[in-house]
C-alpha positions in Angstrom: 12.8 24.4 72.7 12.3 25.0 69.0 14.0 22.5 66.8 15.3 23.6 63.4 15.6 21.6 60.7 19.3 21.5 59.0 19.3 22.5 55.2 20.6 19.3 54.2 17.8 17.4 56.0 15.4 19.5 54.1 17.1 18.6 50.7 17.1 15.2 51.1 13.9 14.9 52.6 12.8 16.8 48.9 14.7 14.3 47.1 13.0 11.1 48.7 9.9 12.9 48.3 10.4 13.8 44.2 11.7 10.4 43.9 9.0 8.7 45.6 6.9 10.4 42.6 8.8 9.5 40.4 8.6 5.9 40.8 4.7 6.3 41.6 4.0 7.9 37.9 6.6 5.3 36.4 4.4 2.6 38.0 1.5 3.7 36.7 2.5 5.3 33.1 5.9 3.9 32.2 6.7 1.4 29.7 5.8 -1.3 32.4 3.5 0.4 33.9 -0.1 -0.6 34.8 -1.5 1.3 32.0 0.7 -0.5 29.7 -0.3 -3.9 31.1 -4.2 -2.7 30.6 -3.5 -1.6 27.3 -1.9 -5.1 26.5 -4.3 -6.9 27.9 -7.2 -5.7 25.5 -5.1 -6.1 22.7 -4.2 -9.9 23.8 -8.4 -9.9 23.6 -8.4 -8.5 20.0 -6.0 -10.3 18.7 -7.6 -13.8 20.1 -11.1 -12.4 18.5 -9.6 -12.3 15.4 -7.7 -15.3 15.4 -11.0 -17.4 16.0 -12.9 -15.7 13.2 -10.0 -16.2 10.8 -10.1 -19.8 12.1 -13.3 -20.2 11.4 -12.7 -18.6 8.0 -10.0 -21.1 7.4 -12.5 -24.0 8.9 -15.4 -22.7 6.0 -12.3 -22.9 3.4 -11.5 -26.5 4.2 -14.9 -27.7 4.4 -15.7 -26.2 1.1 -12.7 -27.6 -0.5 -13.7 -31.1 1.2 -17.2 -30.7 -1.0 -15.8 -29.9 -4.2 -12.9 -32.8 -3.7 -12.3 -36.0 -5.9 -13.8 -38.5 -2.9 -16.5 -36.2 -1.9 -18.3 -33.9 -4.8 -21.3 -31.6 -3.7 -23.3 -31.4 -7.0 -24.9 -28.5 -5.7 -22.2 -26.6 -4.6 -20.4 -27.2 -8.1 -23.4 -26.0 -9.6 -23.6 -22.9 -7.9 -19.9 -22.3 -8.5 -20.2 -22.8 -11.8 -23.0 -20.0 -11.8 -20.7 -17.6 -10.1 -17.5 -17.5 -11.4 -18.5 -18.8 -15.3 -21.8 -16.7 -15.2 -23.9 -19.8 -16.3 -27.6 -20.5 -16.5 -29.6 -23.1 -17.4 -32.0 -22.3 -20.1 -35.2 -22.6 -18.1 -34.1 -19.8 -15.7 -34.9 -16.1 -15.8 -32.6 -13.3 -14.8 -33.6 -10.6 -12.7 -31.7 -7.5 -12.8 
């Protein structure tokens, strides 16, 4: 005996079938997907690389404002500010171009 299978078995076995794909390509591509959780996670990594270099930008900053403060004054690093932004010199030094 030979048993058939009834038209509407085989339609809804195709439906469970495209939606089983469905929710397998969602899991992996969608908006919540696994791809999407990848992709966050390296940009979680960027964004905390960054955040320590500008921190230690913003550490340089405060220590070079502590140096040219009213309780602490770097001679030296006044100096060489002075030289930068004024374009100063002393008279015993040569420029090189």
């Amino acid at each position: 005996m030979s048993q058939r299978l009834s038209l509407s078995a085989i339609v809804i076995f195709l439906l469970a079938a495209l939606a089983s794909l469905y929710f397998a390509f969602a899991a992996v591509q969608g908006p919540s997907g696994l791809m999407r959780r990848i992709q966050l996670q390296a940009e979680t990594e960027q964004l905390r690389s960054d955040r320590a270099a500008l921190q230690a930008e913003v550490d340089r900053m405060k220590n070079l404002t502590h140096r040219l403060s009213d309780d602490y004054l770097d001679i030296d690093l006044l100096d060489e500010r002075a030289r930068e932004v004024l374009g100063l010199m002393r008279p015993d030094e040569v420029i090189i171009r």
